[in-house]
C-alpha positions in Angstrom: 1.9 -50.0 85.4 -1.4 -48.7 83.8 -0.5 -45.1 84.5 2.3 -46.3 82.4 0.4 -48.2 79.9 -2.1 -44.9 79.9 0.8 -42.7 79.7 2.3 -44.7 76.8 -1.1 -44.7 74.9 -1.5 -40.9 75.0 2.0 -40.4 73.7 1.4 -42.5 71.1 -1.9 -40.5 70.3 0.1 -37.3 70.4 2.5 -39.2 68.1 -0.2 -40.4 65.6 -1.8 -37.0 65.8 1.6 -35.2 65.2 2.4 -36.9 62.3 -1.2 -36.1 61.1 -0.5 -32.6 61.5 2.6 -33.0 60.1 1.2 -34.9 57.0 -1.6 -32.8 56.7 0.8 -29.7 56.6 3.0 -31.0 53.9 0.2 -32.4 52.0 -1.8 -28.6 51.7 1.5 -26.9 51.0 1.7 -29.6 48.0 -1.9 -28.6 47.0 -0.6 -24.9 47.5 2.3 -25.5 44.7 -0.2 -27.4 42.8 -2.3 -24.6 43.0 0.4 -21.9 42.0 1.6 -24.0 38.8 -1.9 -24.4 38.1 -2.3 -20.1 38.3 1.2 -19.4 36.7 0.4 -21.7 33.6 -3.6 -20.0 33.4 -1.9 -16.7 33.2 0.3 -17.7 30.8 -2.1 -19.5 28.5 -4.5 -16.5 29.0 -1.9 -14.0 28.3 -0.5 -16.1 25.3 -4.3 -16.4 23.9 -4.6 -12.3 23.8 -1.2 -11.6 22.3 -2.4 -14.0 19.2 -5.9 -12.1 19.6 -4.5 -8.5 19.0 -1.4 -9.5 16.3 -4.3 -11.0 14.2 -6.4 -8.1 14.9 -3.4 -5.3 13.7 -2.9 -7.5 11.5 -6.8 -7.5 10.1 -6.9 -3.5 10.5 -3.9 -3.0 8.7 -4.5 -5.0 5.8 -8.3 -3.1 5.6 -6.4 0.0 5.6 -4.0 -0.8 3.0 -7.1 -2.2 0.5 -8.5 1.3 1.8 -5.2 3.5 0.6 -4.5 1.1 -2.6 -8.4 1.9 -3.7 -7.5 5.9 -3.0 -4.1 5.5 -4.9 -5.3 3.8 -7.7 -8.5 6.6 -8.1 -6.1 9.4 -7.4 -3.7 8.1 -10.3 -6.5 7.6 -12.9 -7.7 11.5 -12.4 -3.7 12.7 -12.5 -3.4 10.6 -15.5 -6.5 11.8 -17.5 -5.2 15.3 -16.1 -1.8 15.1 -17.6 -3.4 13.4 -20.6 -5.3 16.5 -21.4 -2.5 18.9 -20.7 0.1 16.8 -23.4 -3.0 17.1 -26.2 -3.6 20.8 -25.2 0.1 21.6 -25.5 0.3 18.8 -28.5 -2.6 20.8 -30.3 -0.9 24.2 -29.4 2.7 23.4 -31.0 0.7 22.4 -34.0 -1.1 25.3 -34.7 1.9 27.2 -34.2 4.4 24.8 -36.6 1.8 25.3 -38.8 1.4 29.3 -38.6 5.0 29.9 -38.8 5.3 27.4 -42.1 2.8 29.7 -43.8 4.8 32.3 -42.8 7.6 30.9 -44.4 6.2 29.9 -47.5 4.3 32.6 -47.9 7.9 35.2 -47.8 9.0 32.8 -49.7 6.2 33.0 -52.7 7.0 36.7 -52.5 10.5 37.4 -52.5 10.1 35.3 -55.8 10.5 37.1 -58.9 7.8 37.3 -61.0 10.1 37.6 -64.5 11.6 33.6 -64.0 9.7 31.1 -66.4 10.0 28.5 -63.4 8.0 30.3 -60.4 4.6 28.9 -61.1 6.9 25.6 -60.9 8.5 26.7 -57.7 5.3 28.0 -55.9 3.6 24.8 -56.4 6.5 22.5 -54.8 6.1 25.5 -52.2 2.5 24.7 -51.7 3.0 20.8 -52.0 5.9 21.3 -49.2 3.2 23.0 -47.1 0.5 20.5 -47.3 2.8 17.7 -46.1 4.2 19.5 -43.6 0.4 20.2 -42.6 -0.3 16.6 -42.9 2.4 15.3 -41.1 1.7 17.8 -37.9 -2.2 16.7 -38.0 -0.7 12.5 -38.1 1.2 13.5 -35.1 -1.8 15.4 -33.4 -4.0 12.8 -34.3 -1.6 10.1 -32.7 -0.8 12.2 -29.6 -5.0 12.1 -28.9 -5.2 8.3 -29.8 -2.8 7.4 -27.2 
């Protein structure tokens, strides 16, 4: 009877310490899980924190670069601006002077083709002249306006 007292107390031994194991097994593939959840969400959180990091980077470069190009832009337009400012009162100046030449012209084939016998050609040479002043006035007002613009 006490072999089979002994007997019965070392199975129950081998019992206890099977379940142990058995328990301990299941327990550390728990922490194991644990331990991958714990990983997977790391990852993720890390990976999440360095996608917000380079958008807001691009997005910080990008918005340098376009203060960058507007600044360019804006300089580039001014000098293509006064450029074509100059050109419009070069060419402005130009088509006066020669409105102006070709008036004289005129008038001045006019005043000859006169003739001298008619009582009203003093009369007729100075509305003649008179028409060529204005004329000369009016180009210079639009010259003048052409360079105050």
């Amino acid at each position: 009877m006490e072999r089979n007292h002994r007997s019965k107390g070392k199975k129950q031994i081998k019992l206890v310490a099977g379940m142990l194991f058995v328990v301990l097994m299941v327990g550390s593939s728990f922490s194991i899980v644990f331990a991958n959840e714990d990983m997977e969400s790391m990852l993720t959180s890390w990976f999440e924190h360095k996608k917000a990091d380079s958008i807001a980077s691009i997005e910080n470069a990008v918005a340098a670069e376009q203060e960058k190009q507007t600044a360019r832009l804006k300089e580039e337009m001014r000098v293509k601006i006064a450029e074509a400012d100059k050109q419009i009162q070069a060419t402005t100046q130009s088509e006066i002077e020669k409105r102006v030449n070709e008036l004289q012209s005129y008038t001045d084939e006019l005043i000859q083709s006169f003739d001298p016998e008619r009582e009203d050609v003093d009369e007729t040479i100075a509305e003649l002249n008179a028409i060529m002043q204005s004329a000369k006035e009016q180009m210079e007002a639009v010259g003048q306006s052409e360079q105050t613009k």
